[in-house]
C-alpha positions in Angstrom: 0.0 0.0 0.0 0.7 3.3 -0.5 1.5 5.3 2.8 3.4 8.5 4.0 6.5 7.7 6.3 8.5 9.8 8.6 11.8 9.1 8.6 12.9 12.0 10.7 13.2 16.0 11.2 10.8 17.1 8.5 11.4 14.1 6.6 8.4 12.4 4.6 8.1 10.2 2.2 5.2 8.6 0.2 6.5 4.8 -0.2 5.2 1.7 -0.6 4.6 0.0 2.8 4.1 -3.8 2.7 0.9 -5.1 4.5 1.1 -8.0 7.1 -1.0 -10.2 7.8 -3.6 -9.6 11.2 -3.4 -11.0 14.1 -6.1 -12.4 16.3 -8.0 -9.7 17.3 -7.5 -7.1 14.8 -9.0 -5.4 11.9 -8.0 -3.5 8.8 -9.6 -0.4 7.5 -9.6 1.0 4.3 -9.1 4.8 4.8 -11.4 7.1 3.3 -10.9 10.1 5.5 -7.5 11.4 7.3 -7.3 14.8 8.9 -4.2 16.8 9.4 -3.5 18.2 13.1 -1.1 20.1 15.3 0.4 17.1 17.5 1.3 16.1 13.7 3.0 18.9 12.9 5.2 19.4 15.8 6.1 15.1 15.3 6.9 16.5 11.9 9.0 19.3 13.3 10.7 17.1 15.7 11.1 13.9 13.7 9.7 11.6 16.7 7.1 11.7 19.3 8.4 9.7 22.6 5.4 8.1 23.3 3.7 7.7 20.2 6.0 7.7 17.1 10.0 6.2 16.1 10.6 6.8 13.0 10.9 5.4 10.2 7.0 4.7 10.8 3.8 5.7 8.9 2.4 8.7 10.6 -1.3 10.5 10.9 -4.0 9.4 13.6 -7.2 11.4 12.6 -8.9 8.7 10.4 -12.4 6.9 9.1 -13.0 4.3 7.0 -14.0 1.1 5.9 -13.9 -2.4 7.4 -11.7 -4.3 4.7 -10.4 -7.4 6.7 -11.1 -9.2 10.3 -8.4 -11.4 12.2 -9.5 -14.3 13.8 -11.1 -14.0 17.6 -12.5 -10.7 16.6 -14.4 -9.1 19.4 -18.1 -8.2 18.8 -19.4 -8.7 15.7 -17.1 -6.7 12.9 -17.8 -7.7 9.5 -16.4 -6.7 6.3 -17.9 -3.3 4.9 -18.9 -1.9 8.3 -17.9 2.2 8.4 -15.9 2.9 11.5 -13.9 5.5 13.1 -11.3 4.6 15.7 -9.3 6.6 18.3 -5.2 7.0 18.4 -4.9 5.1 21.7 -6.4 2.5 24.3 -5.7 2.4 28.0 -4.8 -1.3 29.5 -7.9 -0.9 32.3 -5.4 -2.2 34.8 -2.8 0.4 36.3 -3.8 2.6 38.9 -5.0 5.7 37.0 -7.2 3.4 35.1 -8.5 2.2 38.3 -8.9 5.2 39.4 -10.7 6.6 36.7 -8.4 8.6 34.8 -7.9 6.5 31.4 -6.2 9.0 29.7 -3.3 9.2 32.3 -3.0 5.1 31.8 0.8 3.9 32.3 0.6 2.0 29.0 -2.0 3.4 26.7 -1.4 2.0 23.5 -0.7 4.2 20.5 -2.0 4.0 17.2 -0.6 6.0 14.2 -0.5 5.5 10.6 -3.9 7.6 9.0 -1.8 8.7 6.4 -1.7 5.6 4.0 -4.5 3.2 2.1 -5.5 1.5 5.1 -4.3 1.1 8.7 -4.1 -2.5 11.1 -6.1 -1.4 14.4 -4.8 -3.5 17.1 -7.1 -6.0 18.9 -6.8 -3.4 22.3 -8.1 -0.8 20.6 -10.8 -2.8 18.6 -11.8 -3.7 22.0 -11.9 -0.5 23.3 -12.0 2.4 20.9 -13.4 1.2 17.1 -16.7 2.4 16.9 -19.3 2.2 14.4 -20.3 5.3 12.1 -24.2 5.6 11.2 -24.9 5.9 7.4 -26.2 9.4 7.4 -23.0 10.6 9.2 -19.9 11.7 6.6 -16.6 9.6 7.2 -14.9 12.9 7.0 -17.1 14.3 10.0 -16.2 10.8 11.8 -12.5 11.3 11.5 -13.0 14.7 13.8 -13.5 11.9 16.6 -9.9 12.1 18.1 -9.2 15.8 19.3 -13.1 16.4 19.8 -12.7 13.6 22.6 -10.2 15.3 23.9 -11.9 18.7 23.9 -14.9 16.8 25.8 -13.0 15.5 28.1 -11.7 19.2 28.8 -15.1 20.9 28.9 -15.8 17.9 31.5 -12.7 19.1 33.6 -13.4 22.2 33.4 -16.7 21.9 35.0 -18.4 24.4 32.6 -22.1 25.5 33.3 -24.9 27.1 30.9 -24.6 31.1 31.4 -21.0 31.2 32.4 -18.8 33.6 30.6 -16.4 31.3 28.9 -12.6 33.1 27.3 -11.2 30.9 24.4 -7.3 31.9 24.0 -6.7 30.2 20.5 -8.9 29.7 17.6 -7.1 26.7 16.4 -8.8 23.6 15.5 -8.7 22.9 19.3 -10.4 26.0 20.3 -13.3 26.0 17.5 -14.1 23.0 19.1 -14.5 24.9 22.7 -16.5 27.4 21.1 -18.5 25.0 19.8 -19.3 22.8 22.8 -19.3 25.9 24.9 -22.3 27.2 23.0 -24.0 23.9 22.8 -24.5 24.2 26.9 -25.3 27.5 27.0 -22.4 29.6 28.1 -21.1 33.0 26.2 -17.9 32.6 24.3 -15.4 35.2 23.7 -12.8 34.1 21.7 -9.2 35.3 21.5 -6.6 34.7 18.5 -4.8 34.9 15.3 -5.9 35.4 12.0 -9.4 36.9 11.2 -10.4 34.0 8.6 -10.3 31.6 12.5 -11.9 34.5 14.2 -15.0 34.7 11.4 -14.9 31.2 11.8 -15.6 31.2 15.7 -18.0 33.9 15.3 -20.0 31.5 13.0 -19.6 28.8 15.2 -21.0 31.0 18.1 -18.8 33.1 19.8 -20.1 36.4 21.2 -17.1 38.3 20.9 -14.0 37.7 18.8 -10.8 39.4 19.6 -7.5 40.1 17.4 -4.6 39.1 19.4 -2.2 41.3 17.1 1.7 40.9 16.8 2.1 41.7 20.4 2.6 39.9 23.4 0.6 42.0 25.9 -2.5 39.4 25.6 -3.9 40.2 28.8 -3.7 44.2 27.7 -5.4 43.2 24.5 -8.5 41.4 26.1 -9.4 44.0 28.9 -8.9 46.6 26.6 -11.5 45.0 24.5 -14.0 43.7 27.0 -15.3 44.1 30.8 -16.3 40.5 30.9 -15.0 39.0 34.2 -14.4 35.5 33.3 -15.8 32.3 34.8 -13.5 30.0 33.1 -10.6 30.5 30.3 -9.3 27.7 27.7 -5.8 27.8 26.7 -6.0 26.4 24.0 -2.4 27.6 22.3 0.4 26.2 24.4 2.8 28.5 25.1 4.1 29.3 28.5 3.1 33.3 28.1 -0.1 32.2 26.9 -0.7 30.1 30.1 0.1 32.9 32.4 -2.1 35.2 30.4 -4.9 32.8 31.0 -4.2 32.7 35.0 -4.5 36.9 35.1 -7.7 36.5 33.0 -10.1 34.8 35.1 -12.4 36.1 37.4 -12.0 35.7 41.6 -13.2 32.0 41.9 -12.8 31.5 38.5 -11.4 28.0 36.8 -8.9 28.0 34.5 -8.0 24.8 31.7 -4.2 24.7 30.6 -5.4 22.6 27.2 -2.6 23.6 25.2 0.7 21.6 25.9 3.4 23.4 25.9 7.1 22.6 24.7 8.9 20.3 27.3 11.3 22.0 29.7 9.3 25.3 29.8 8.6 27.1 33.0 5.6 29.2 33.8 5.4 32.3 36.9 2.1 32.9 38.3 1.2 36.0 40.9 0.7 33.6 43.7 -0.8 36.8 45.6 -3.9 36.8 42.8 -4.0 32.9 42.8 -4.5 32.0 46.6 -6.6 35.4 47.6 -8.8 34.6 44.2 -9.6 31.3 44.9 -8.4 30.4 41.1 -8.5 26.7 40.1 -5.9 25.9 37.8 -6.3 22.6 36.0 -4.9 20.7 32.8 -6.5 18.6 30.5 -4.6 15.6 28.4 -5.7 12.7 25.6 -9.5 11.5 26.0 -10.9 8.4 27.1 -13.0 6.0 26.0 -16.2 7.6 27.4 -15.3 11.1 26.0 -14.8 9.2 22.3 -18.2 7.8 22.3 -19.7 11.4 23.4 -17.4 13.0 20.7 -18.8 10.5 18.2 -22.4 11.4 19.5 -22.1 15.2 19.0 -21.0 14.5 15.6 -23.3 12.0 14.3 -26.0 14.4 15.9 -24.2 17.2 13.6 -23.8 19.5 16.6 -19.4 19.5 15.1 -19.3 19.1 11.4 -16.3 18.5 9.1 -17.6 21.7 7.4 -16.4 24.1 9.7 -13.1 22.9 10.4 -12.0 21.7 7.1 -10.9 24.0 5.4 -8.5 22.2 2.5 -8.0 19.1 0.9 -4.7 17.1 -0.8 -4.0 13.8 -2.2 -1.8 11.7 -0.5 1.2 12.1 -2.9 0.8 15.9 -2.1 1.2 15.2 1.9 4.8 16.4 1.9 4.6 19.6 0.4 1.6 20.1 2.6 3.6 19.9 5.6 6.8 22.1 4.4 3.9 24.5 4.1 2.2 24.4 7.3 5.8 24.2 8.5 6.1 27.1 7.3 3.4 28.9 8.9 0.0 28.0 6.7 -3.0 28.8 8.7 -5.4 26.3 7.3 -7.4 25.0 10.2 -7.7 21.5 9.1 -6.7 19.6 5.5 -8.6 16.8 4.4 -5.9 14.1 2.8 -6.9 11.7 0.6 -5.4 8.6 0.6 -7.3 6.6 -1.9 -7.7 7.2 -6.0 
């Protein structure tokens, strides 16, 4: 099959990748739908990902598809032809943060990676845990937004949102579309904060009361209360830069919660006023990954077309073209999401 490998520091190749046989347990999909997305990009940048990636290794995990094979001692009852979408990981149920609840911090979550290619070998954990079916109605390219919406519910869970709160977006990313978007859904009012107008007449579309430039400068915090008197229940990071983060922490209201979604580059420090933190009562909290309940609710809000491919795609390539795609978002492109396709 066709696929695109990473073979290191901004290194991709379209090759062709031989197929092995499955294994008890597992299934392979035919890919229909891949999405690009940031945690790609900086693997791209970096040539690796610790956890998830050693190259050389086919890369991409925002996928739909197809059902094209089953292994033998399939759990359920997969067949052939079924539509599917499956998530980029699985936790083992059996450490203590799974037994605790906490999935996504699982000691050995297994990884899944390879949307960028014909078709992709889903392992039998995560066709136990994390293959779902995709209703007819619902577009496999609306199914592949599956990963980072789970993680974005499992976010809006942490952050313990509630309808009427005043809710501050800092990004308008792919990441924090999606927090307009859910944020809306309950009932809260969105102001959004970012980059680019074509994201910020996005966000506006998708909801947001109030869109803010964030200009070329780097007094954020300026820039929003010299736009607005909201006092904030809750702010979303949703950019990932330490500057960013302690933006966020002087934005909130007194009693105010706020989510540190955005990961930041390892090694970075952050410096908070510790005065306006304890005498506040501000709740600082981070969100990482999803679990398997926040897949099936992402799945939900997208088969009930509450997210839609529509407003997050914004560009589509052919899987030959993946490379030059990524030199170019490499090199700053602001597309919010490209649609690869991997099959002629």
């Amino acid at each position: 099959m066709r696929a695109a490998v990473l073979h290191g520091k901004e290194l991709v190749r379209i090759e062709e990748v031989p197929i092995k046989p499955l294994g008890a347990g597992e299934v392979r999909i035919d890919i229909h739908a891949a999405l690009t997305c940031g945690t790609d990009l900086k693997v791209y940048r970096r040539g690796y990902h610790a956890k998830m990636i050693v190259p050389p290794a086919v890369f991409g995990h925002e996928l739909a598809g197809i059902i094209a094979e089953v292994g033998k001692d399939i759990a359920a009852d997969w067949r052939v032809g079924e539509r599917v979408v499956v998530a980029n990981s699985a936790p083992c149920d059996d450490c203590v943060y799974c037994r605790a609840g906490q999935q996504n911090l699982c000691d050995h979550l297994q990884f899944l990676n390879g949307a960028y290619a014909e078709s992709i070998t889903v392992p039998a954990r995560l066709v136990r845990k994390n293959l779902l079916r995709v209703a007819t109605e619902t577009s496999l390219v609306d199914a592949a937004l599956v990963e980072p919406l789970a993680c974005v519910v499992l976010g809006m869970e942490e952050t313990h949102l509630k309808p009427g709160e005043r809710v501050l977006v800092v990004g308008a990313g792919p990441i924090g579309l999606m927090f307009v978007v859910l944020a809306r859904e309950l009932g809260c009012e969105v102001t959004v904060v970012g980059r680019g107008e074509k994201r910020l007449e996005t966000a506006r579309r998708l909801g947001a009361h109030v869109t803010i430039g964030a200009g070329a400068g780097n007094d954020l915090v300026g820039t929003v209360r010299g736009s607005t008197d909201a006092h904030f229940d809750a702010v979303i990071e949703a950019v990932g830069k330490p500057e960013v983060w302690e933006a966020a922490a002087a934005l909130v209201r007194k009693g105010g919660r706020v989510n540190f979604f955005g990961g930041c580059p390892t090694g970075t420090r952050v410096s908070f006023d510790t005065a306006w933190l304890h005498y506040s009562s501000v709740r600082l909290a981070a969100s990482f990954h999803h679990n398997p309940a926040s897949v099936r609710r992402a799945l939900d809000y997208i088969q009930r077309r509450i997210v839609r491919s529509a407003d997050f795609v914004d560009g589509e390539c052919s899987l030959e073209q993946l490379p030059t795609l990524f030199q170019a978002m490499a090199a700053g492109n602001r597309a919010v999401k490209t649609l690869v396709r991997t099959r002629t």
